[in-house]
N, C-alpha and C positions, 0 to 999 in steps of 0.2 A: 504493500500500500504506500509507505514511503517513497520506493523509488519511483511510483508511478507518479507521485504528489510532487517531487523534484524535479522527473523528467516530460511534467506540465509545466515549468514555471520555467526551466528552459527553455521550452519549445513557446511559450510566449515573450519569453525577454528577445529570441532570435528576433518574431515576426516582430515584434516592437522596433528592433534594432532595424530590422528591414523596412517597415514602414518609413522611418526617420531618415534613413540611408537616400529610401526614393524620394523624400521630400526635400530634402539639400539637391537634388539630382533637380527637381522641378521650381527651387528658388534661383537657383543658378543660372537657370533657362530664363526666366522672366524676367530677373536684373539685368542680361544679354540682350531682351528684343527692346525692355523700356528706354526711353529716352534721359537716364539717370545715371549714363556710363558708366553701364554698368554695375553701381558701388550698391545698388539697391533697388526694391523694387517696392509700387504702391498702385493704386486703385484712384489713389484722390489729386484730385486738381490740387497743386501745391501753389496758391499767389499768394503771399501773403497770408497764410492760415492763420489759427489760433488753436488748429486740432489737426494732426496726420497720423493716421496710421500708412506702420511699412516693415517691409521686413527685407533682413540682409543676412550672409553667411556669416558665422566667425567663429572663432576656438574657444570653446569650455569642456574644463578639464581632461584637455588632450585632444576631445575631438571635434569636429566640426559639427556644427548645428545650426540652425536655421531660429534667426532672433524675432522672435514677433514683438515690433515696437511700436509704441507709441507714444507720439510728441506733443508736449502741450505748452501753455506760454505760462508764465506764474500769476499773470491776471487770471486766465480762465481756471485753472486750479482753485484761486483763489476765493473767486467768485463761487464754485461746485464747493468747498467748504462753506461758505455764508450759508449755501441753499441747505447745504445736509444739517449744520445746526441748525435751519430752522423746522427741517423736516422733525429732525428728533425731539427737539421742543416744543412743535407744534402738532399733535397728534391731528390724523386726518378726520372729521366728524364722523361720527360711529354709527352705523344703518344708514350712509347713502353712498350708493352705486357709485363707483369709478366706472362711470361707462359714457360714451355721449349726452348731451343735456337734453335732450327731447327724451330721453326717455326718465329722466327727473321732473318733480312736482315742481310748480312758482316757490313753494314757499323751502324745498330742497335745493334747489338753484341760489335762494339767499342767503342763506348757510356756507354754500360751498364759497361762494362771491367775499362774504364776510371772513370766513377762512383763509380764503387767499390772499384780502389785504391785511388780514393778522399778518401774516406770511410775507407777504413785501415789507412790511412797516416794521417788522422785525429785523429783517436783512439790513436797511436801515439807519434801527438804531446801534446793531452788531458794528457797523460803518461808520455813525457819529463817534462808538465810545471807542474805537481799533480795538474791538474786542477780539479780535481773532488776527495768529499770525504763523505765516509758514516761512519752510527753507524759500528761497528765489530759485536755487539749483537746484535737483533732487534725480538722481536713477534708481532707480530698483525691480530685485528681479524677481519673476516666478518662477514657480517650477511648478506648476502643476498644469501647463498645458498642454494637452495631447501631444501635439508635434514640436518639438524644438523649446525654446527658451523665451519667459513672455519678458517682456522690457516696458517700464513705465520713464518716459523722462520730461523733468521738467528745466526749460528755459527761461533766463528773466531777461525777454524779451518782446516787443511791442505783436510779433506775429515771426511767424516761422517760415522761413526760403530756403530753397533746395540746396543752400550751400550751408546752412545750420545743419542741416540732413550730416550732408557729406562729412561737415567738421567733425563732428559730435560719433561716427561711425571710424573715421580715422583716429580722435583721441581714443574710444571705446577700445579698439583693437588694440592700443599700447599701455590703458591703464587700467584696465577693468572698469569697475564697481569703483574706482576711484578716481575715476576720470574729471568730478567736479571735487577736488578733495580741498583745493586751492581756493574754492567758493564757501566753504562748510560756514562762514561765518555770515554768509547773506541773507536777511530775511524780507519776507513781504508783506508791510502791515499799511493799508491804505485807507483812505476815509472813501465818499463816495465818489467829490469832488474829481481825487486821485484816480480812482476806478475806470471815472466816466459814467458813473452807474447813476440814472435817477428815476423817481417814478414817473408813468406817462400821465399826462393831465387824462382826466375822467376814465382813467384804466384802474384795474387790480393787480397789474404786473409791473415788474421794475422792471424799465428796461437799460440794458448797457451798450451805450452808443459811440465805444470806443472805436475810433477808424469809420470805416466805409458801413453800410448797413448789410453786407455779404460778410465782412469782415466780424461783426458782433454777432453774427447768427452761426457763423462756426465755432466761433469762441463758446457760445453759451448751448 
C-alpha cells in the first residue's frame, strides 16, 4: 500500500513537472511573437496604466519558471487599501440582494445608496486624518499558483510604461525579492487633495480623477 501511495505522488510531481516544463515552452513562444522584445509577454494595452498584468521567464531555485506578474502604481494600491478598510468596517446591509437594482425594493435601493455614501465618506475621512499608510515599493511572491510563480509589484509611480516592465524584470533577475531593498524606507500616506480623489457632486461614489479618465479607470 505504501509503495503504491509513493509511486502516486511521483507519478504526479513528474506530470506537474511536465505540465510546468510545457508552460515555460509556451511563455517563451508568446514573449517571441509580442511586441515587448521579447523580455515578456501581456494581454493589456500598456499606455500609461495604473494596473498590468504579464508574465516572463526566470530562475527560482535552480530552475526556470514562468512568473505571473502583476504591476501596480502605489496610488492605486493605495486607494484598494482605503476601499478594503472601508469594506471591513462597513459591513454590507444584511437581507439585501447583491444583484442588479430592478430586482431591489424603492425602499432596498435607499439603504444600499445610504451604505455606499457611508462608504465614500469614510474613505474620506480615512484621507482627511492619513489614517492609512503603505511601503511606495513593495514585491512579493506566491506560491500557490498552479503554473509557475505568482508576483505582486508595487511602483511609486504616476502610471506604469513598458520600460518600468522591462527595468523592474532586469533588476528582478539580478536581485530577487530584493530588488526594491534600497526603497525599504518609502512610504505612501496621502490626503485626498494628494490622491486626486474627490467625491462626485450628486453621486454616492468617490471618484479618483488622477491623469486622463482611461487612466483612473484602470487605476481603480
Amino acid at each position: 500500500m505504501i509503495k503504491k501511495i509513493i509511486k502516486h505522488r511521483k507519478s504526479r510531481l513528474k506530470n506537474r513537472f511536465a505540465s510546468k516544463k510545457s508552460q515555460v515552452i509556451r511563455i517563451k513562444q508568446s514573449c517571441a511573437d509580442d511586441d515587448f522584445n521579447g523580455v515578456f509577454t501581456s494581454d493589456h494595452l500598456i499606455n500609461k496604466s495604473g494596473f498590468v498584468d504579464f508574465c516572463f521567464i526566470g530562475k527560482y531555485r535552480g530552475h526556470e519558471v514562468v512568473f505571473n506578474a502583476c504591476i501596480t502604481t502605489a496610488d492605486s494600491d493605495y486607494y484598494e487599501a482605503l476601499e478594503s478598510n472601508a469594506f471591513d468596517d462597513i459591513p454590507y446591509p444584511d437581507e439585501i440582494p447583491m444583484i442588479f437594482s430592478n430586482k431591489r425594493t424603492t425602499e432596498q435601493e435607499e439603504v444600499i445608496s445610504n451604505h455606499y455614501r457611508e462608504h465614500s465618506e469614510y474613505i474620506m475621512r480615512k484621507l482627511a486624518n492619513r489614517e492609512v499608510t503603505i511601503p511606495a515599493w513593495k514585491v512579493t511572491l506566491e506560491h500557490h499558483y498552479k503554473f509557475g510563480i505568482g508576483l505582486h509589484i508595487r511602483i511609486n509611480k504616476p502610471y506604469i510604461e513598458i520600460e518600468d516592465i522591462n527595468q523592474f524584470i532586469a533588476d528582478f533577475k539580478k536581485k530577487s525579492i530584493r530588488v526594491f531593498e534600497d526603497k525599504e524606507s518609502e512610504f505612501i500616506n496621502k490626503n485626498a487633495e494628494e490622491l486626486g480623489v474627490k467625491l462626485a457632486d450628486g453621486d454616492i461614489f468617490i471618484r479618483w480623477e488622477r491623469g486622463s479618465p482611461d487612466i483612473a479607470q484602470l487605476n481603480i
